[in-house]
MIDOSE-1310 file (N, C-alpha, C; in nm, 2 decimals, decimal comma, always signed):
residues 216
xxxx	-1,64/+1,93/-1,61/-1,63/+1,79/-1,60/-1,50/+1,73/-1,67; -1,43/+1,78/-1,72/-1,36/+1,77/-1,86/-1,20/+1,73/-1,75; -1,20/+1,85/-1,66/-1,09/+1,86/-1,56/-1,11/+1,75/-1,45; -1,28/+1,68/-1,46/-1,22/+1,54/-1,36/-1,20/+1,43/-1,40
xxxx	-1,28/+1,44/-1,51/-1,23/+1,30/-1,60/-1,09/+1,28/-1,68; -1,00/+1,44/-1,65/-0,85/+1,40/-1,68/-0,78/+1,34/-1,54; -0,86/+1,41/-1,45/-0,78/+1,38/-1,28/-0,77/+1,18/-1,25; -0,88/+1,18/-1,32/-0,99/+1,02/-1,30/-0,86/+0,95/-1,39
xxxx	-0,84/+0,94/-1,53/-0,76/+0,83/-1,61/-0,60/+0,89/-1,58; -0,57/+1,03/-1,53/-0,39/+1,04/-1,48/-0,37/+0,91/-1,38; -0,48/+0,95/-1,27/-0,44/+0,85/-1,14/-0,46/+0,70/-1,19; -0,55/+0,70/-1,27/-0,57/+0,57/-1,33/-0,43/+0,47/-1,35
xxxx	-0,43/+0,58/-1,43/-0,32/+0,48/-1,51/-0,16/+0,51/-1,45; -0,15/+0,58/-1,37/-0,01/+0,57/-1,27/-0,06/+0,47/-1,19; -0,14/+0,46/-1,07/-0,24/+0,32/-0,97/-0,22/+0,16/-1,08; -0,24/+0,15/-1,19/-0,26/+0,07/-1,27/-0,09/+0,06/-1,27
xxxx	+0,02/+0,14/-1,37/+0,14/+0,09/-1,39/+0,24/+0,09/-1,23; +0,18/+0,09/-1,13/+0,21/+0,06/-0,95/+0,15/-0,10/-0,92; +0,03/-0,08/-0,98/+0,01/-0,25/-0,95/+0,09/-0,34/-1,03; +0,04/-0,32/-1,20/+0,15/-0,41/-1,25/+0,29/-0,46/-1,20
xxxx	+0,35/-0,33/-1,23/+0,50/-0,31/-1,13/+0,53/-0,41/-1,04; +0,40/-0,45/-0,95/+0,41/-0,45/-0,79/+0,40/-0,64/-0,85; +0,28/-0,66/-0,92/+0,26/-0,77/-0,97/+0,37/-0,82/-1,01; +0,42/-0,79/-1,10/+0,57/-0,89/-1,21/+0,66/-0,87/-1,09
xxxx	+0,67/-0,75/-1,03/+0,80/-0,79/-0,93/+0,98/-0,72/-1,03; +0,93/-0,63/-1,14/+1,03/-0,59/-1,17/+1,14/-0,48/-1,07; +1,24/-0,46/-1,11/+1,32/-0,43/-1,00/+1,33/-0,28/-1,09; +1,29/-0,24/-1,21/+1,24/-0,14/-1,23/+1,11/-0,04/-1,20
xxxx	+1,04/-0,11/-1,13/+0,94/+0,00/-1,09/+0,93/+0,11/-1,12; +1,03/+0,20/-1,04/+1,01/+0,33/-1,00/+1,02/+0,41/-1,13; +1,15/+0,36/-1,22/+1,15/+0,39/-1,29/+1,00/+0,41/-1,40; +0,91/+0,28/-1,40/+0,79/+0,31/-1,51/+0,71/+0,38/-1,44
xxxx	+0,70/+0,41/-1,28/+0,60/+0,45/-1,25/+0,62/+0,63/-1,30; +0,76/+0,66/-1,26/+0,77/+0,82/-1,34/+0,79/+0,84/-1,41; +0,78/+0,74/-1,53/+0,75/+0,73/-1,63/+0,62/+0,81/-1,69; +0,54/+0,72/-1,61/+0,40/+0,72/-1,63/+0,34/+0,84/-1,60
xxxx	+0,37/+0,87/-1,49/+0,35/+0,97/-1,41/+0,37/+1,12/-1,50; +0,51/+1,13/-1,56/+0,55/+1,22/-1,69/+0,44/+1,23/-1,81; +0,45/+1,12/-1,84/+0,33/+1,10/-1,97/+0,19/+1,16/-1,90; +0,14/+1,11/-1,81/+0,03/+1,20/-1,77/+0,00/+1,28/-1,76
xxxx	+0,10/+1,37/-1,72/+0,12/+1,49/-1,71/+0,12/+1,60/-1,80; +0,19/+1,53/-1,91/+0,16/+1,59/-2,00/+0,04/+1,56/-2,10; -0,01/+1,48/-2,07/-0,11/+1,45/-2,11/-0,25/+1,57/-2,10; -0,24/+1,58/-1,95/-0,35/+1,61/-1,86/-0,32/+1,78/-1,83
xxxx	-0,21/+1,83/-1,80/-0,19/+1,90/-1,75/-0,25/+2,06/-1,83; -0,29/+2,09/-1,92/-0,33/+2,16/-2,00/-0,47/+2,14/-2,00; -0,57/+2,06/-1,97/-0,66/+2,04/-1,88/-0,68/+2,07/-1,80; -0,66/+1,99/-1,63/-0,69/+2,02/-1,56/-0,60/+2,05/-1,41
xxxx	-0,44/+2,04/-1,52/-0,35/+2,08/-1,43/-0,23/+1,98/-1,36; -0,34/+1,83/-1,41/-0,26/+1,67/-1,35/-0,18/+1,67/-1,27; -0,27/+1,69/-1,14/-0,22/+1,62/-1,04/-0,21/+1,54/-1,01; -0,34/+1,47/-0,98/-0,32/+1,28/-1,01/-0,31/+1,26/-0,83
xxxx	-0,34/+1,40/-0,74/-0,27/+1,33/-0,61/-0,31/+1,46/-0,53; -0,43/+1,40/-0,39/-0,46/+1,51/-0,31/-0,38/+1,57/-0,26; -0,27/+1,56/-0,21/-0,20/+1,61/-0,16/-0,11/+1,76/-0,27; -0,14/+1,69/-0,38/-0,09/+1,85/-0,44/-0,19/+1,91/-0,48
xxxx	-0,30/+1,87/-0,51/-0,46/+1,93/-0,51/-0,48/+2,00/-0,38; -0,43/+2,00/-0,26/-0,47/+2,06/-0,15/-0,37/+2,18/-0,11; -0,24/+2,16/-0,16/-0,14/+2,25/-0,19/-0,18/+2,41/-0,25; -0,20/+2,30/-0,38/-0,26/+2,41/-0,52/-0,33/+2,52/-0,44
xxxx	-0,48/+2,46/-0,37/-0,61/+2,51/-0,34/-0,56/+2,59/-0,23; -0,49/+2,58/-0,13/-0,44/+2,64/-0,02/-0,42/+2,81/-0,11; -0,31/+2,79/-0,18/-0,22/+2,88/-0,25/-0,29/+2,95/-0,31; -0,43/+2,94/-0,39/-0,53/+2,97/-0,47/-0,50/+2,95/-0,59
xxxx	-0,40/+2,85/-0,63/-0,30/+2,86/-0,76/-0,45/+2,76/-0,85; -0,55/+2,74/-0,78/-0,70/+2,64/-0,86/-0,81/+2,70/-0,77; -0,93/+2,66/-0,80/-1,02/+2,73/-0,76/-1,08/+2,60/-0,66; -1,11/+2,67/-0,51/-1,15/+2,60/-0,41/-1,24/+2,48/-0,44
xxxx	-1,33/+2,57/-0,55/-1,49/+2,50/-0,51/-1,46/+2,32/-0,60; -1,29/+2,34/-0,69/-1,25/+2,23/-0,72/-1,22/+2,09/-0,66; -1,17/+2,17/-0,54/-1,06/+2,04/-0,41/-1,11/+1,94/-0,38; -1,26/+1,92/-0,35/-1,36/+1,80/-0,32/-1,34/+1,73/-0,45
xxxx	-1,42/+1,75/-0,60/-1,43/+1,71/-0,70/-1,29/+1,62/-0,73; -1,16/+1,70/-0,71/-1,09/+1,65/-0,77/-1,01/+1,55/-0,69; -1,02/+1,56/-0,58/-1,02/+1,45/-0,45/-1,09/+1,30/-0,51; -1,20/+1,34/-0,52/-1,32/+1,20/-0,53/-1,23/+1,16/-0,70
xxxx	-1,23/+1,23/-0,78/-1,17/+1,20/-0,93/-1,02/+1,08/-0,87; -0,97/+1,17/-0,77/-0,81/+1,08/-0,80/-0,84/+0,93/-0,70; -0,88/+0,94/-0,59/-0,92/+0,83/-0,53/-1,04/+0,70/-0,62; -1,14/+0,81/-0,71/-1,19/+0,70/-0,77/-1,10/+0,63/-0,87
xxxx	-1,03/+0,71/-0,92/-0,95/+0,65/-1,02/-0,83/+0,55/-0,96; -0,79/+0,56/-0,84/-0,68/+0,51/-0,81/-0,78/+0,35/-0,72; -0,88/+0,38/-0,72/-0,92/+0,24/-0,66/-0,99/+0,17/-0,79; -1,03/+0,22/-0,90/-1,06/+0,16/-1,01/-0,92/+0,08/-1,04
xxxx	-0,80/+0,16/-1,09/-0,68/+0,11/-1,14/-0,62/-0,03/-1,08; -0,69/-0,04/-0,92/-0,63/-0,10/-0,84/-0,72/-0,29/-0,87; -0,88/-0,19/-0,88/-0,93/-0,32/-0,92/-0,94/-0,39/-1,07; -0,85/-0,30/-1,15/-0,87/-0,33/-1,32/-0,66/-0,42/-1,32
xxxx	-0,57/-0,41/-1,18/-0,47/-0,51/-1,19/-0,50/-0,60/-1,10; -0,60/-0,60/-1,01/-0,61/-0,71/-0,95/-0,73/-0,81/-1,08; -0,78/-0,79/-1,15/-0,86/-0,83/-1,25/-0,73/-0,91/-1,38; -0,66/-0,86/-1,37/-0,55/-0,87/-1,45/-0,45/-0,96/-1,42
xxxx	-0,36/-0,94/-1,31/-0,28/-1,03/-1,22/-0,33/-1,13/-1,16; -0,43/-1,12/-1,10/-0,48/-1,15/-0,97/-0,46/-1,17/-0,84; -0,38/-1,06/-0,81/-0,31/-1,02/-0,72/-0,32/-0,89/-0,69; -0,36/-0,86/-0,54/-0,38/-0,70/-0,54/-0,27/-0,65/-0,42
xxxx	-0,29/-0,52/-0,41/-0,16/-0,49/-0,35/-0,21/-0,37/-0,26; -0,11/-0,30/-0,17/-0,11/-0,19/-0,08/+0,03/-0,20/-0,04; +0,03/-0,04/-0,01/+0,16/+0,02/+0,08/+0,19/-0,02/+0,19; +0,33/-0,06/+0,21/+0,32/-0,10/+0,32/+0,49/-0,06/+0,36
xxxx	+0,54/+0,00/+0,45/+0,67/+0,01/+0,51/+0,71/-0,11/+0,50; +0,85/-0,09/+0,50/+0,99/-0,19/+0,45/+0,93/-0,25/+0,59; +0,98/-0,40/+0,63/+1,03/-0,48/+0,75/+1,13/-0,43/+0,81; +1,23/-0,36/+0,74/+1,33/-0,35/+0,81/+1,34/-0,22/+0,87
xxxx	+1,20/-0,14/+0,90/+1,19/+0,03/+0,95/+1,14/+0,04/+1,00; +1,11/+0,15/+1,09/+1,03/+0,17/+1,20/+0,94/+0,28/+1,11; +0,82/+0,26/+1,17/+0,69/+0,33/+1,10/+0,73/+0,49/+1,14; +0,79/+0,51/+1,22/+0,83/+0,65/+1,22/+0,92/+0,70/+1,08
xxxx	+0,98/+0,62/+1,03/+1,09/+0,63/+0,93/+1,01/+0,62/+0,82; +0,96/+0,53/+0,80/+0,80/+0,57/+0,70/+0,75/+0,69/+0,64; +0,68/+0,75/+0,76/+0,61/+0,85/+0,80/+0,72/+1,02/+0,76; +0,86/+0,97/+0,80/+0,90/+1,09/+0,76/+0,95/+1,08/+0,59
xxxx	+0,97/+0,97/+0,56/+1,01/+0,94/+0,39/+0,87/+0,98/+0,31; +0,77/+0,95/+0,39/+0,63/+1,02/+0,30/+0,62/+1,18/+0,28; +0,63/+1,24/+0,41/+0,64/+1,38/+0,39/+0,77/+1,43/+0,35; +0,88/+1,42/+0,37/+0,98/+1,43/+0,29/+0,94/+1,45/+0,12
xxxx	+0,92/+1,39/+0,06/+0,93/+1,35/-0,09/+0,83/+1,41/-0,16; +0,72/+1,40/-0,04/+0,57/+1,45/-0,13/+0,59/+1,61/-0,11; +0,68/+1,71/+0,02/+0,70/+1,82/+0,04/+0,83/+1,82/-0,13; +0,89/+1,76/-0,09/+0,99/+1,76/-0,28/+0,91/+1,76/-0,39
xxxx	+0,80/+1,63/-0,41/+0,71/+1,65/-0,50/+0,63/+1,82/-0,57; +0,55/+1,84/-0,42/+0,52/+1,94/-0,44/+0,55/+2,10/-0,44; +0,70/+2,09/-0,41/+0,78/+2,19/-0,44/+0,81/+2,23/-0,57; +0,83/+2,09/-0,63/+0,88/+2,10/-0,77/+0,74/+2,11/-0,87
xxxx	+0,68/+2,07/-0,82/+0,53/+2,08/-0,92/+0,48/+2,23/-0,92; +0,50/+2,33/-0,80/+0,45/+2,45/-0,77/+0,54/+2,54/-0,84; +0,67/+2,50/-0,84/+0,78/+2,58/-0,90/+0,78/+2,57/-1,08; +0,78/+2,48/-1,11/+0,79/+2,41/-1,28/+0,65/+2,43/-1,34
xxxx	+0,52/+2,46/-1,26/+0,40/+2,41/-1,32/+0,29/+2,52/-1,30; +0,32/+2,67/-1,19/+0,27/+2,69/-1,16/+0,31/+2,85/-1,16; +0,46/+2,88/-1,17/+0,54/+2,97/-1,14/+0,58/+3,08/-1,30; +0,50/+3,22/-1,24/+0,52/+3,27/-1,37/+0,69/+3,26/-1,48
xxxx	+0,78/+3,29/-1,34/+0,90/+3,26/-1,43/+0,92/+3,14/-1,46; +0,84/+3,06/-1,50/+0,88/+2,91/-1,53/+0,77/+2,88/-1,63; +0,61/+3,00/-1,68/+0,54/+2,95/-1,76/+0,61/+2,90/-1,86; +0,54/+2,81/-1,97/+0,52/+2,75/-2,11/+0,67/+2,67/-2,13
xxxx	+0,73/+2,68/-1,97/+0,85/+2,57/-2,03/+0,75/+2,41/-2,07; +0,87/+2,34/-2,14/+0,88/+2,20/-2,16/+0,91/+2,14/-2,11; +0,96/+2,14/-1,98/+1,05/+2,03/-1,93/+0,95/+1,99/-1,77; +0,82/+2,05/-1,74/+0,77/+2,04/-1,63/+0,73/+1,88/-1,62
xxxx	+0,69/+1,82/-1,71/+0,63/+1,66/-1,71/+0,78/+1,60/-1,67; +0,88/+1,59/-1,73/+1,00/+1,54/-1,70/+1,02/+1,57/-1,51; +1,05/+1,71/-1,51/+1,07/+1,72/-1,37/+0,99/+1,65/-1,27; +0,81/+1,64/-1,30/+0,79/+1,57/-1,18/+0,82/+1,42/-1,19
xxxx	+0,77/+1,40/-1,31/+0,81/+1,23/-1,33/+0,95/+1,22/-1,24; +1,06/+1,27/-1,29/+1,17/+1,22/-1,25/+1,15/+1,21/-1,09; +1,08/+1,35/-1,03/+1,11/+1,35/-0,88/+1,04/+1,22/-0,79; +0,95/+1,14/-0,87/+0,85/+1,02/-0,82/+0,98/+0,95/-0,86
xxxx	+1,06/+0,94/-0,96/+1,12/+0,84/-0,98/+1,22/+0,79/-0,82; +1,29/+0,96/-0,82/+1,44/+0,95/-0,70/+1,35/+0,90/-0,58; +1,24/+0,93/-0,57/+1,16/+0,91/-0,46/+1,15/+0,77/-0,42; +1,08/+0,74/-0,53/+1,03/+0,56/-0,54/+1,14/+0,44/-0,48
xxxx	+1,27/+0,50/-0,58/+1,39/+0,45/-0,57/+1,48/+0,42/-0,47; +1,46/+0,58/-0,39/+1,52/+0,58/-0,24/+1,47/+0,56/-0,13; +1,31/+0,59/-0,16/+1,18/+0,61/-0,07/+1,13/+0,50/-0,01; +1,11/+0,39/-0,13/+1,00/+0,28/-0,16/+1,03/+0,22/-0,03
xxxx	+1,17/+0,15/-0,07/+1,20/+0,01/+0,01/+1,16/+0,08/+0,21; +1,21/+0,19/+0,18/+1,17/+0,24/+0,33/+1,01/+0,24/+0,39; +0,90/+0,31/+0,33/+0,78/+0,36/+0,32/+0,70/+0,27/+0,30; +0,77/+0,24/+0,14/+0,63/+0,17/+0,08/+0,60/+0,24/-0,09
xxxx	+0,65/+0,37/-0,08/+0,69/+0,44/-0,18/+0,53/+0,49/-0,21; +0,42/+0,55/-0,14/+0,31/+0,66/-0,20/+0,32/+0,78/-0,24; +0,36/+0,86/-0,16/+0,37/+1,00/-0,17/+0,23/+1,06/-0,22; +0,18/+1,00/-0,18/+0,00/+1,02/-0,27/-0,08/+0,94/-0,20
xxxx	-0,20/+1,05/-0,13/-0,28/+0,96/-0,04/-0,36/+0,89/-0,12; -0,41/+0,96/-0,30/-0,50/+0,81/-0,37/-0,42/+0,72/-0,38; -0,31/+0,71/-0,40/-0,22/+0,57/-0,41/-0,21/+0,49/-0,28; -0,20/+0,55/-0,14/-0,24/+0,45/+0,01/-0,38/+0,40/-0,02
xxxx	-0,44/+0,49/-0,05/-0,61/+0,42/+0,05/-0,69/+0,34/-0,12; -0,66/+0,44/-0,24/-0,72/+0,33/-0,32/-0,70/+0,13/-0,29; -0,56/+0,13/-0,34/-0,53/-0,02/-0,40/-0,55/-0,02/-0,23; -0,55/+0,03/-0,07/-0,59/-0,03/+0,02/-0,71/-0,10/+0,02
xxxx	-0,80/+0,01/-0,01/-0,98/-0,03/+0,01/-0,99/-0,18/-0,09; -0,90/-0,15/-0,21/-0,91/-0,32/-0,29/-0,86/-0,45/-0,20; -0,76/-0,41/-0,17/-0,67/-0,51/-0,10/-0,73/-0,58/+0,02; -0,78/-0,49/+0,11/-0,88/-0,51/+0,21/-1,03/-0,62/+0,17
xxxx	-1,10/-0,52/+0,09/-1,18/-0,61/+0,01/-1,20/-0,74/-0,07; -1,08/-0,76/-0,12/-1,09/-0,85/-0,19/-0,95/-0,95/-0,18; -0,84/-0,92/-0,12/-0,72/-0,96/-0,08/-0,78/-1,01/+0,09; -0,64/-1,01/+0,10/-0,66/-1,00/+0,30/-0,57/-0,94/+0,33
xxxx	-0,56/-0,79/+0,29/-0,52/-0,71/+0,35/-0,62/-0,63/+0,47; -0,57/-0,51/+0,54/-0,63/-0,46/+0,61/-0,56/-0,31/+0,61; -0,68/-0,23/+0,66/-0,62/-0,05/+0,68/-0,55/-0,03/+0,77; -0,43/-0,13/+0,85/-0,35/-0,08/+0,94/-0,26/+0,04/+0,94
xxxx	-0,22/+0,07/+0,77/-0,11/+0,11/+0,74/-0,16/+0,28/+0,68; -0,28/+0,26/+0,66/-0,29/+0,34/+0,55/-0,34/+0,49/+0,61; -0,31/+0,49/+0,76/-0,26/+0,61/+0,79/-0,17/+0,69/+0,78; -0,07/+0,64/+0,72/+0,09/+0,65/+0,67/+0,10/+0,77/+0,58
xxxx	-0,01/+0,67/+0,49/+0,02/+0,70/+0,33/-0,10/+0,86/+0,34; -0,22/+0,85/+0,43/-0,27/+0,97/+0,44/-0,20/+1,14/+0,51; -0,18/+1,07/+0,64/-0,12/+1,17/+0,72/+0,04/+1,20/+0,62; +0,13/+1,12/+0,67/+0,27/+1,15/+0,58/+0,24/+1,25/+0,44
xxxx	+0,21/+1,21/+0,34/+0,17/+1,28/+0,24/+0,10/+1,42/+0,24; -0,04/+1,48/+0,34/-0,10/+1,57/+0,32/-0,05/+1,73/+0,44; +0,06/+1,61/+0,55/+0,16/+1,72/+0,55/+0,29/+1,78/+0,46; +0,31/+1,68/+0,40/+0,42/+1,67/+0,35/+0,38/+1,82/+0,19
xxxx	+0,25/+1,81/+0,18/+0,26/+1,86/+0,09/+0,20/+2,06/+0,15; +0,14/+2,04/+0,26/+0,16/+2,17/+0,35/+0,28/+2,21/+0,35; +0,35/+2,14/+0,38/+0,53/+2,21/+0,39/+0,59/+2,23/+0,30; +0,54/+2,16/+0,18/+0,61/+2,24/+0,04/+0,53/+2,37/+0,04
xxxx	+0,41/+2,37/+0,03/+0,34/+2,52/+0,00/+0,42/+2,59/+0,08; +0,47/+2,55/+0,19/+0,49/+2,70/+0,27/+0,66/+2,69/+0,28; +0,78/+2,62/+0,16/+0,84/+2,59/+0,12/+0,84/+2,71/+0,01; +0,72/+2,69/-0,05/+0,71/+2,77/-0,20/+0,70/+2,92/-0,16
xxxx	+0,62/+2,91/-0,02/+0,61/+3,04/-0,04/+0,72/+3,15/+0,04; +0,81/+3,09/+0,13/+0,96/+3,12/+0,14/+1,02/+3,16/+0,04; +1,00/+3,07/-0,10/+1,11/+3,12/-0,23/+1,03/+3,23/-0,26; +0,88/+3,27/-0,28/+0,86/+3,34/-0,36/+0,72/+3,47/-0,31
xxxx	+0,71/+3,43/-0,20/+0,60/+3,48/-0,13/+0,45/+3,49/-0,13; +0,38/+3,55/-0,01/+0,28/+3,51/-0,05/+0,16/+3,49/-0,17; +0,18/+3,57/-0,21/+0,11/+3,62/-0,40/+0,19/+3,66/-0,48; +0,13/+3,62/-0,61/+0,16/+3,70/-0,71/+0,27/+3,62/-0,81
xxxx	+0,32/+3,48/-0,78/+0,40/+3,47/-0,87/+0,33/+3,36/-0,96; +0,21/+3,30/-0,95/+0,10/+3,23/-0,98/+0,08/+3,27/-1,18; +0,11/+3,20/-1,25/+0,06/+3,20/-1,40/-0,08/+3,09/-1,42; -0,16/+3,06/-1,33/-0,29/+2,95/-1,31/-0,37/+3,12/-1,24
């Protein structure tokens, strides 16, 4: 239980410092969100691994780098948490929010900035976090933070900036609900992402093959 209820407050509180963000309208964002995302990480990660994000939970599980019978559990953990976060800043702001591609892109361009980043994401998370020549470093929370950062930064204005299917469909299902938004988009943030992070695993397993270099 221990390993969902860290999955449950990581996504939380990245979903949470995404709304804010989105709320005030700072031109820093990206920056606090991998921020946040870092801090989590290190938070969580000695737990239950902090992912914070199916798409590298399905990675992981593919790889055997976590145990199968986890991938449901910790699915339901990051989505509950990312649609709690979403309704604890719309409670706050009063304003809710969802992903949504730039105006100025074609949803194709979207779609490839999602898997792009989240295949980057989870390259660097499998490499830094998962990789025996890389155990008990310090610098794994930094690395992914930063990589949400370059992402956000160069990603956002194109996409919408998820990289993380709890981050599309949570603050969606709020936004829907209780905004007037709708799920037009939020196939974007599902599909984009949960290939995106297929093609890192088999990314990872180019560098290093198929077993064996696993310290999880």
């Amino acid at each position: 239980m221990k390993k969902y209820v860290t999955e449950f407050v990581g996504t939380f509180f990245l979903v949470l410092t995404i709304a804010l963000a989105v709320a005030s309208g700072t031109q820093m964002a990206p920056l606090a969100i991998g921020a946040v995302l870092m801090v989590m990480v290190y938070m969580g990660g000695h737990v239950s691994g902090a992912h914070y994000n199916p798409a590298v939970s399905l990675a992981l599980a593919l790889r055997k780098a976590m145990p199968g019978s986890d991938l449901i559990p910790y699915v339901v953990a990051q989505l509950s948490g990312a649609t709690a976060a979403a309704t604890v800043g719309w409670i706050i702001t009063g304003k809710t929010f969802a992903p949504h591609p730039g105006a100025a892109f074609e949803v194709g361009s979207a779609v490839a900035v999602e898997i792009l980043f989240t295949l980057a994401l989870v390259l660097v998370v499998m490499n830094v976090a998962i990789t025996k020549a890389t155990e008990g470093n310090s610098y794994y929370g930094l690395a992914i933070g930063f990589t949400i950062v370059a992402a956000a930064f160069v990603g956002g204005p194109i996409s919408g900036g998820a990289f993380n299917p709890a981050v599309g469909l949570g603050p969606t299902i709020v936004d829907a609900t209780i905004g007037e938004g709708d799920f037009s988009d939020v196939w974007i943030y599902l599909v984009g992402p949960l290939i995106g992070g297929v093609l890192g695993l088999g990314m990872y397993q180019l560098q290093h093959g198929s077993t064996g270099t696993e310290s999880a």
